[in-house]
MDAnalysis code that builds the backbone (N, CA, C; Angstrom):
import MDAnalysis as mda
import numpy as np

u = mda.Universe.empty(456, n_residues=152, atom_resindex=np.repeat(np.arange(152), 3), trajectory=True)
u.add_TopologyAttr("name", ["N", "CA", "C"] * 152)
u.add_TopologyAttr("resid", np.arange(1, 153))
u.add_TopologyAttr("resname", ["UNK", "UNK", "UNK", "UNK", "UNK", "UNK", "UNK", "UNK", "UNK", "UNK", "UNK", "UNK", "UNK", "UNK", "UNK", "UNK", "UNK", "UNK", "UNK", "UNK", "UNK", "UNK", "UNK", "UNK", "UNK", "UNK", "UNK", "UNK", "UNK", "UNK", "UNK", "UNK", "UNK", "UNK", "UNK", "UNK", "UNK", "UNK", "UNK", "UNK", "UNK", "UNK", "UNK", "UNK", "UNK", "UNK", "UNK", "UNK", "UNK", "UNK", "UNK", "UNK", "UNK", "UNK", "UNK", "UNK", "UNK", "UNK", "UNK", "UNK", "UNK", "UNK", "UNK", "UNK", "UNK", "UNK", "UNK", "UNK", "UNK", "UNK", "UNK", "UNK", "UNK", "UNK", "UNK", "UNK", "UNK", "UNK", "UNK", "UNK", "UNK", "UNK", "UNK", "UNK", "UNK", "UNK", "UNK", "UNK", "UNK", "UNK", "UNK", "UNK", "UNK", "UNK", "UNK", "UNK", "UNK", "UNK", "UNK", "UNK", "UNK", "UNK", "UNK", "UNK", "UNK", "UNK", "UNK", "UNK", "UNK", "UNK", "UNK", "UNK", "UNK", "UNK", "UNK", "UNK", "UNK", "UNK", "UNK", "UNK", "UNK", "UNK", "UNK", "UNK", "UNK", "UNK", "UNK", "UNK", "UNK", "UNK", "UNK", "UNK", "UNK", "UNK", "UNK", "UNK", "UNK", "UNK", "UNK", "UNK", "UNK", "UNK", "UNK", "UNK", "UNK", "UNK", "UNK", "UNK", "UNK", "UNK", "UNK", "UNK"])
u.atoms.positions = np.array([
    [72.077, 133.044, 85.955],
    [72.846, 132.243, 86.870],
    [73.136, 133.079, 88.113],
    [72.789, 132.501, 88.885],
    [73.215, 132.979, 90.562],
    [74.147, 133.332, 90.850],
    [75.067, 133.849, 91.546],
    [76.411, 133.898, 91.985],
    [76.323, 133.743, 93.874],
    [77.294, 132.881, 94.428],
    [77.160, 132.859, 95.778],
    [78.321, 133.424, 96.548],
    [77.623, 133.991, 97.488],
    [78.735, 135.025, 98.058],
    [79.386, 134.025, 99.054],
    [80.919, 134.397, 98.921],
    [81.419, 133.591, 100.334],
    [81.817, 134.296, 101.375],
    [81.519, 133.407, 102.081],
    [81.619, 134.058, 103.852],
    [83.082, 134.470, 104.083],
    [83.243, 135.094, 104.852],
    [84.228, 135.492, 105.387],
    [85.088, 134.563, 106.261],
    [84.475, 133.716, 106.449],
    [85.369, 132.434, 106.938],
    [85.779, 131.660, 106.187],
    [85.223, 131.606, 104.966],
    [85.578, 130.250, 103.762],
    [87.003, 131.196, 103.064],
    [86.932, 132.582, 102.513],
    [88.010, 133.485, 102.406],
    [88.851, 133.772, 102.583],
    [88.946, 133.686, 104.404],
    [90.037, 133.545, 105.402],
    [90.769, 131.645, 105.837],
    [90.128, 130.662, 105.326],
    [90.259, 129.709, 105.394],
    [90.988, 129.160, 103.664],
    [90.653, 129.568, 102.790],
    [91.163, 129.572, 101.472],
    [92.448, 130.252, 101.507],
    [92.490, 131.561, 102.060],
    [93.847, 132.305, 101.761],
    [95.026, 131.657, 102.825],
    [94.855, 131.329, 103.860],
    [95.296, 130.230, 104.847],
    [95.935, 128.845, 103.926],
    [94.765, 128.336, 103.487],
    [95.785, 127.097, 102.614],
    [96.658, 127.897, 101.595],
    [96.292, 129.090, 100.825],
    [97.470, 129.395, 99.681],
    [98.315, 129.533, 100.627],
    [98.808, 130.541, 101.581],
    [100.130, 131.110, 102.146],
    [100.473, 129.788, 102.689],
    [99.782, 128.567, 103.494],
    [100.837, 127.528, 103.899],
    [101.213, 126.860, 102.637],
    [100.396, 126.793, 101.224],
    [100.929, 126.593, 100.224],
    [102.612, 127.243, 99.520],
    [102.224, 128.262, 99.523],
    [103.314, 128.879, 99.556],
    [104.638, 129.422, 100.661],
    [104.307, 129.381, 101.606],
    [105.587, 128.704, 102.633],
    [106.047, 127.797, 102.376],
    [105.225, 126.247, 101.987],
    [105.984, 125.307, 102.185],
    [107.016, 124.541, 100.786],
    [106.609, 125.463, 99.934],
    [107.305, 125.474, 98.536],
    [108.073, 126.348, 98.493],
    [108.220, 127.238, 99.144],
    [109.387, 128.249, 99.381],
    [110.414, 127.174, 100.355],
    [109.569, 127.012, 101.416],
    [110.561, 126.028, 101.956],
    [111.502, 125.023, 101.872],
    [111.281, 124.236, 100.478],
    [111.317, 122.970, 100.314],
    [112.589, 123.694, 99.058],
    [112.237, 124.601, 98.739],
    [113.397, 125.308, 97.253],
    [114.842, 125.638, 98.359],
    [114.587, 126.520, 99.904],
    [115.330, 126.843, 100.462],
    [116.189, 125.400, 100.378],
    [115.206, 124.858, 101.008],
    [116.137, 123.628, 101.730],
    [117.013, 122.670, 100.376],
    [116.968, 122.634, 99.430],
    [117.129, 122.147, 98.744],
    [118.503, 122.940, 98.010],
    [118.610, 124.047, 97.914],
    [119.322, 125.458, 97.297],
    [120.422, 125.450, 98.350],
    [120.199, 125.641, 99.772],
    [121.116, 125.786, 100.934],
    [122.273, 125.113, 100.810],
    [123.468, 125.445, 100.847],
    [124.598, 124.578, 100.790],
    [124.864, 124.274, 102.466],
    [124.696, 122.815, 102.517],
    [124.877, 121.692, 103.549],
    [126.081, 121.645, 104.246],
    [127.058, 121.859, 104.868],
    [128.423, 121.142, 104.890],
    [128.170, 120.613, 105.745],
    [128.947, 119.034, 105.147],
    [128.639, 117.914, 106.319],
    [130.430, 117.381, 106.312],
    [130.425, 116.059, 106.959],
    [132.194, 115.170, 107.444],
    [132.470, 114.981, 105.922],
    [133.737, 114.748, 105.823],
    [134.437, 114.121, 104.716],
    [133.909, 112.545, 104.523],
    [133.679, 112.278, 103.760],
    [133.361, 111.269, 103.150],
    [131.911, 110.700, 102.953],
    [130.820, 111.775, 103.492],
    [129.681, 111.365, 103.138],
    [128.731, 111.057, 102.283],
    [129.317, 111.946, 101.159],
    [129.265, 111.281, 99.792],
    [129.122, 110.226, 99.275],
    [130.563, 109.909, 99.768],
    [131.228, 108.571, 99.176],
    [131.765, 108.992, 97.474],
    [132.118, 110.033, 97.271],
    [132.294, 110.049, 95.964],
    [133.835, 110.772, 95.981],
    [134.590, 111.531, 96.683],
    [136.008, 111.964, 97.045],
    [136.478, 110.941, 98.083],
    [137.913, 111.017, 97.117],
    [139.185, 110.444, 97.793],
    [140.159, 111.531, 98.630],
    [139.982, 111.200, 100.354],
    [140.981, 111.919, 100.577],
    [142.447, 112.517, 100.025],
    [142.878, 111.629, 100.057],
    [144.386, 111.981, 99.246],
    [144.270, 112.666, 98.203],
    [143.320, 112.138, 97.472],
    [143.278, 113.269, 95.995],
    [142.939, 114.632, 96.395],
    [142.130, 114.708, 97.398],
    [141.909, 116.301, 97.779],
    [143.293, 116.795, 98.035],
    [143.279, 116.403, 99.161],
    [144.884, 117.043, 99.837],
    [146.097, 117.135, 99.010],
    [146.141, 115.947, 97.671],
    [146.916, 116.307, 96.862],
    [146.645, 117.884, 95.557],
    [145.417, 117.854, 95.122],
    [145.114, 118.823, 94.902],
    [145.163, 120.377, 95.387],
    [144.754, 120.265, 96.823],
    [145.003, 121.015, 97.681],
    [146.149, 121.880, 97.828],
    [147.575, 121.019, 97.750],
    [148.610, 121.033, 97.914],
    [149.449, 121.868, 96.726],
    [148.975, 121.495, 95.889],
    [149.262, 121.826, 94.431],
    [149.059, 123.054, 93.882],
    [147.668, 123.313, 94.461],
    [147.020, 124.920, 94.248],
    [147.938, 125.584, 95.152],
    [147.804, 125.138, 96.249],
    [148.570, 126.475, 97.436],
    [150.046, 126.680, 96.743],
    [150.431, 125.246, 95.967],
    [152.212, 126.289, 95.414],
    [151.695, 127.101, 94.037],
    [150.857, 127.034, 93.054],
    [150.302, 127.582, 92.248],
    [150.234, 128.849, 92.895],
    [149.461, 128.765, 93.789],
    [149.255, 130.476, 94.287],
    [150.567, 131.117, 95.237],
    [151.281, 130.184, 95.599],
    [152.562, 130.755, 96.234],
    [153.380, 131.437, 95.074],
    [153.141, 130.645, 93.913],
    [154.169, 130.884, 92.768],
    [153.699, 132.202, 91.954],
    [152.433, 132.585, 91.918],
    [151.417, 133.458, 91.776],
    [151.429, 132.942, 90.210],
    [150.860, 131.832, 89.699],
    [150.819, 130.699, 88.653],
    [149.334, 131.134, 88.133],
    [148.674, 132.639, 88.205],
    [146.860, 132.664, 88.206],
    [146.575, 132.201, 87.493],
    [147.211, 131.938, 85.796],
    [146.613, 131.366, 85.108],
    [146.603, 130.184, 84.632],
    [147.443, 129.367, 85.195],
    [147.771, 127.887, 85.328],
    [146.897, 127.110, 86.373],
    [146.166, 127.864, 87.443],
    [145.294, 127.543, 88.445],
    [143.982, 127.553, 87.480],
    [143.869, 128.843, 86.580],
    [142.281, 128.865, 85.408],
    [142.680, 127.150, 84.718],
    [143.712, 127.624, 83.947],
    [143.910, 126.582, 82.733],
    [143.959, 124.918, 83.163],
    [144.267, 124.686, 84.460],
    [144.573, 123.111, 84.650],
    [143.670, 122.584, 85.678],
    [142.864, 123.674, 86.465],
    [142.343, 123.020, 87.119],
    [140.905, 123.641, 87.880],
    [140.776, 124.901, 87.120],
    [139.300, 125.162, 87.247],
    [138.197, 124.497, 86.422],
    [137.011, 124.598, 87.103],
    [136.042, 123.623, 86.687],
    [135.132, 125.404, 85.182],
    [134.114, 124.520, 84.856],
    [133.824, 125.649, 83.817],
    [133.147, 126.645, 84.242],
    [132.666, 126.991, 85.507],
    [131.927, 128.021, 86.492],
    [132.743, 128.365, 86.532],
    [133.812, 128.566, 87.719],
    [135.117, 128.889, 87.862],
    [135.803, 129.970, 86.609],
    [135.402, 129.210, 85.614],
    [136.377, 129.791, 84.560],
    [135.796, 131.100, 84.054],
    [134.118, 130.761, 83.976],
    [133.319, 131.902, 83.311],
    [133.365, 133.178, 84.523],
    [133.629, 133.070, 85.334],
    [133.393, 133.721, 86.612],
    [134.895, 134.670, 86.718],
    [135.880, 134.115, 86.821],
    [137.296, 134.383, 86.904],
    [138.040, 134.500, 86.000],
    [139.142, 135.482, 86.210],
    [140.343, 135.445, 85.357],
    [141.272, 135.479, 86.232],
    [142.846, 135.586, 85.762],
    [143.799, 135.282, 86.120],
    [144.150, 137.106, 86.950],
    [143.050, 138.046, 86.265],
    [143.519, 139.281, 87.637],
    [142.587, 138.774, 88.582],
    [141.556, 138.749, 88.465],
    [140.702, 138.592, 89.154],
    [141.558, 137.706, 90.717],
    [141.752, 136.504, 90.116],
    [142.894, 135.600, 91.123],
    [143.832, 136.392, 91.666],
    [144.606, 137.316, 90.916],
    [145.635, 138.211, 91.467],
    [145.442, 139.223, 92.625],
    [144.309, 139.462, 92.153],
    [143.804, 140.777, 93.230],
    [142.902, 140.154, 94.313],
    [142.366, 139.248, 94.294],
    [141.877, 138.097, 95.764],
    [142.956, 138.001, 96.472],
    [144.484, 137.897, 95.716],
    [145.207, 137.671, 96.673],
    [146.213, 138.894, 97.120],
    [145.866, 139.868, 96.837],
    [146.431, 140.749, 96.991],
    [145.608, 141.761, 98.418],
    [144.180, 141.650, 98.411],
    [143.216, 141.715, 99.173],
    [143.503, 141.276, 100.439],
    [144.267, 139.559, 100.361],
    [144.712, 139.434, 101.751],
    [145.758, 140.341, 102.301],
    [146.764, 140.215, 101.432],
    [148.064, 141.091, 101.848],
    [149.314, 141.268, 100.651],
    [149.481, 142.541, 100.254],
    [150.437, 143.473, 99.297],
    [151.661, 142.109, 98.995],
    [152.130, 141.984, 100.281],
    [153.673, 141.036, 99.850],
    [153.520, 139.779, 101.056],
    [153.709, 138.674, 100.778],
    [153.124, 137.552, 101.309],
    [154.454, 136.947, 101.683],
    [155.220, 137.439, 101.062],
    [156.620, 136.846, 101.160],
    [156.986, 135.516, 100.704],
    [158.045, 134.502, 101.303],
    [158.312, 133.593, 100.770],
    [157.389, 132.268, 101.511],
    [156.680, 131.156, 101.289],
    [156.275, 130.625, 101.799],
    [157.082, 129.384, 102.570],
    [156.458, 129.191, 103.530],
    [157.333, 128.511, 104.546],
    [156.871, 126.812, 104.473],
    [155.471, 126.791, 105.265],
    [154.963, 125.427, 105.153],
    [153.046, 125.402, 105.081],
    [152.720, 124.599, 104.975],
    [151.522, 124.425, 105.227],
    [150.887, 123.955, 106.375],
    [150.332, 124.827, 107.203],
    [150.302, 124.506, 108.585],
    [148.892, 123.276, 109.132],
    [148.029, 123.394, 107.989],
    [146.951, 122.280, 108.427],
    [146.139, 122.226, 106.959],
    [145.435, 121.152, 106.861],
    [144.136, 121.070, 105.273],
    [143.363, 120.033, 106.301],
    [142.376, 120.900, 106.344],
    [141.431, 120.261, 107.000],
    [139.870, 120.167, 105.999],
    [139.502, 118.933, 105.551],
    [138.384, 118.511, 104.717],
    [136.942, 118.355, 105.000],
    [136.115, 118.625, 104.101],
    [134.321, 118.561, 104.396],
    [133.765, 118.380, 103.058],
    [132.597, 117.970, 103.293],
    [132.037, 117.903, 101.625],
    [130.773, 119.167, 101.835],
    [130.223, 119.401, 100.843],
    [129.187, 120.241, 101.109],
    [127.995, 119.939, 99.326],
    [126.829, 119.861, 100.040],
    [125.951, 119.626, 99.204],
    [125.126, 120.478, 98.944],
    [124.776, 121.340, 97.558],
    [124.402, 122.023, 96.881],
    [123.646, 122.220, 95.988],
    [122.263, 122.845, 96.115],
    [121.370, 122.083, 94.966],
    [121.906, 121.044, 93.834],
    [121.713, 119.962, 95.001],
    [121.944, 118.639, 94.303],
    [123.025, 118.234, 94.144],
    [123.867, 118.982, 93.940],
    [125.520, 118.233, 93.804],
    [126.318, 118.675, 94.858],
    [127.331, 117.462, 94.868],
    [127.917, 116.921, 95.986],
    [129.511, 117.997, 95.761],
    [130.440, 118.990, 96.936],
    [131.883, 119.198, 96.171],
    [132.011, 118.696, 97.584],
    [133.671, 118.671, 97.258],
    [134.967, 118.536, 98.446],
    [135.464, 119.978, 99.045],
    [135.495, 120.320, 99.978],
    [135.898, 121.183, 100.543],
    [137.234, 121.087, 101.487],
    [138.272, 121.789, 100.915],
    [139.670, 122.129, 101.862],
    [139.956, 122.907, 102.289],
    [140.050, 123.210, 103.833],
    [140.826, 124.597, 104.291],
    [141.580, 124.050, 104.910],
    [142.902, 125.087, 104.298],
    [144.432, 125.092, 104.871],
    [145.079, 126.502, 105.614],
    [145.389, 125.888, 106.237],
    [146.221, 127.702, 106.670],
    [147.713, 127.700, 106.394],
    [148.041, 128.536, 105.199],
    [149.253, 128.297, 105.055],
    [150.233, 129.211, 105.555],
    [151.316, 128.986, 106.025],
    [152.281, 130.575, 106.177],
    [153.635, 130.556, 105.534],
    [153.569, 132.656, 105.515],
    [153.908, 132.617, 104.614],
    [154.856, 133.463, 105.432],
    [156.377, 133.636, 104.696],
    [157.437, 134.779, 105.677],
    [156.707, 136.301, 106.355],
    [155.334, 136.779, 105.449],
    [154.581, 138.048, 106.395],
    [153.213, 137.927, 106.877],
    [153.060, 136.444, 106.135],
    [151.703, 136.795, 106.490],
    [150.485, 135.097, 106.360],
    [149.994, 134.820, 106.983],
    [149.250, 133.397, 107.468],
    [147.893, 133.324, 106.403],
    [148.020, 133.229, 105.540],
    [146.356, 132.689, 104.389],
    [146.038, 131.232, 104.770],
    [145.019, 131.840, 104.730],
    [143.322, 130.666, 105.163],
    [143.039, 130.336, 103.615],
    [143.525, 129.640, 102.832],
    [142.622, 128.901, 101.872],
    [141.192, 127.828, 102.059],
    [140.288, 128.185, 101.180],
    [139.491, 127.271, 101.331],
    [139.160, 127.109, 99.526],
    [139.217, 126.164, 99.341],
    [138.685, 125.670, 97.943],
    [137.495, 124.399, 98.028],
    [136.941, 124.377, 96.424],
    [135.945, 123.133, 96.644],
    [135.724, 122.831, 95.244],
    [136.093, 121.753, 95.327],
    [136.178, 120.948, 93.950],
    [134.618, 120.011, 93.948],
    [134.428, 120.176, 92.287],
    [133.476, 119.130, 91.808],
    [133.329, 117.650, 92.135],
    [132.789, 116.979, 91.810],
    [132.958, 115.579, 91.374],
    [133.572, 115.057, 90.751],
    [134.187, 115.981, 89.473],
    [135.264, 115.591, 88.700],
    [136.733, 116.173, 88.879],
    [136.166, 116.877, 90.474],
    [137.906, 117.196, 90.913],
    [138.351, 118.483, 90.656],
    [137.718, 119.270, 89.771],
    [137.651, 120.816, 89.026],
    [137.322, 121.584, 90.328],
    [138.147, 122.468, 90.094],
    [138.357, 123.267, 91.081],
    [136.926, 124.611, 90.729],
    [136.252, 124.204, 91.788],
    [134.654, 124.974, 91.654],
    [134.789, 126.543, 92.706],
    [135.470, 126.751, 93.134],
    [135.663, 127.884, 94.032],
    [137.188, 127.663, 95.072],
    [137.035, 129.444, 94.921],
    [138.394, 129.235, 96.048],
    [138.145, 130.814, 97.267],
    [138.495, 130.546, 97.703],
    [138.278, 131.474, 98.759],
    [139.674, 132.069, 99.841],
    [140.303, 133.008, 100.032],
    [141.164, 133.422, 100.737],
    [141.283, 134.630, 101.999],
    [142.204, 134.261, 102.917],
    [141.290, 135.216, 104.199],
    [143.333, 134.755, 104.678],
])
């Protein structure tokens, strides 16, 4: 049996379709993996109020420094495997040693964000506090479970 040699153009034309092959499946995983944030309500699957009530709830949880009542009532099961109640302690300690007494909640401003494939709610609030101003941002599931929290 023969064997036929290929040209150097059929080679360079073959390896051409793999790599746009493989760009565009790399591409399509990015785009898909990338977390989206888009307006509140694009979903259609969160209720304002329930965020902001949630919202509201955590920030006295963490005013109260409640870490493990924030795991136990209202983290989702990522959340939970991920975190403990130091873990929570020392995020917030990261912002600042003594936070003092809290005063009010100065804004909760909402977004959803989409994530390989699933949809959360996103809240940032800036709350202040007698020494010192925290940026919360949290983002709850679909079922409202508190999927991340974030402090600055």
């Amino acid at each position: 049996m023969e064997r036929k040699k290929l040209s150097n153009k059929k080679i360079a034309a073959f390896m051409m379709g793999a790599l746009v092959l493989v760009l565009g499946v790399g591409a399509l995983v990015f785009w898909f993996e990338y977390p989206r944030v888009e307006d509140f309500g694009t979903a259609g699957v969160f209720r304002e109020e329930t965020v902001q009530e949630k919202t509201r709830e955590l920030i006295q949880l963490f005013s109260n420094q409640e870490y493990q009542e924030i795991l136990d009532s209202y983290a989702g099961k990522a959340l939970k495997k991920d975190a403990d109640a130091e873990k929570l302690e020392n995020a917030a300690i990261l912002v600042s040693m003594e936070w003092g007494d809290f005063q009010k909640i100065n804004s909760i401003t909402l977004g959803e964000m989409k994530k390989a494939g699933k949809w959360y709610a996103l809240a940032e609030s800036e709350v202040a506090y007698e020494n010192v101003t925290v940026t919360f941002t949290f983002s709850f599931d679909k079922d409202m479970r508190l999927a991340g929290v974030y402090m600055k």
